[in-house]
N, C-alpha and C positions, 0 to 999 in steps of 0.2 A: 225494865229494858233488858233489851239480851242483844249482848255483842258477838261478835268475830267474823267469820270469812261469808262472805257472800253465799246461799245456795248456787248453786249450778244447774240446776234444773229450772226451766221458766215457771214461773206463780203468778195464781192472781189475787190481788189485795183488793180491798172492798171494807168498808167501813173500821171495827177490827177484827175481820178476818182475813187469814192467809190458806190459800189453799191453791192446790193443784189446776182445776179447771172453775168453767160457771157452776156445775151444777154442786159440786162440793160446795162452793159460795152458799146456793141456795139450801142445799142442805142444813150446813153449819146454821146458816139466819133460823131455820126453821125450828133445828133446835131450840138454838139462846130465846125464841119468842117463845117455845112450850115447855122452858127451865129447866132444859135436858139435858147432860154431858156438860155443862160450865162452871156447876157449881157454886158457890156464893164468894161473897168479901165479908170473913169472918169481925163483928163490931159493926156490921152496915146495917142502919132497920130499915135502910128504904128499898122499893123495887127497885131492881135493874131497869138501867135504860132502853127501851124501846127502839130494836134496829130500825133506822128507815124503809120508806119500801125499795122494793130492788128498781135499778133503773128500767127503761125500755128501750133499752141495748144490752150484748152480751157482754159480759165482761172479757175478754183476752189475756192471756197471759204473755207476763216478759219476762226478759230475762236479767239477768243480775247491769245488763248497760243499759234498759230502757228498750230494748225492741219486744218488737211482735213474733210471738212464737209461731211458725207454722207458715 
């Protein structure tokens, strides 16, 4: 876990990922599915978990109160 002050800029959350807009989201996913940029859990001998598929809606992003950016 990682604490302290809210970002101030609106984000979109998505399984677990944090990022800026959708297509970040899809990015990031696209990674973790072809074992790119996330690295492992050092003592784990199993696969990583398998993202979902992306929904069929965009994601939005909010801000640190719960609203819709834009």
């Amino acid at each position: 876990m990682i604490g302290g002050e809210p970002f101030e800029e609106p984000l979109v959350m998505w399984w677990n990922f944090v990022a800026r807009s959708h297509e970040e989201v899809v990015a990031d996913r696209e990674d973790w599915m072809a074992g790119r940029r996330f690295g492992t859990v050092g003592g784990c001998a199993r696969d990583p978990l398998p993202a979902p598929p992306m929904p069929n809606a965009r994601l939005k992003a909010r801000d640190r109160h719960g609203r819709t950016a834009g």
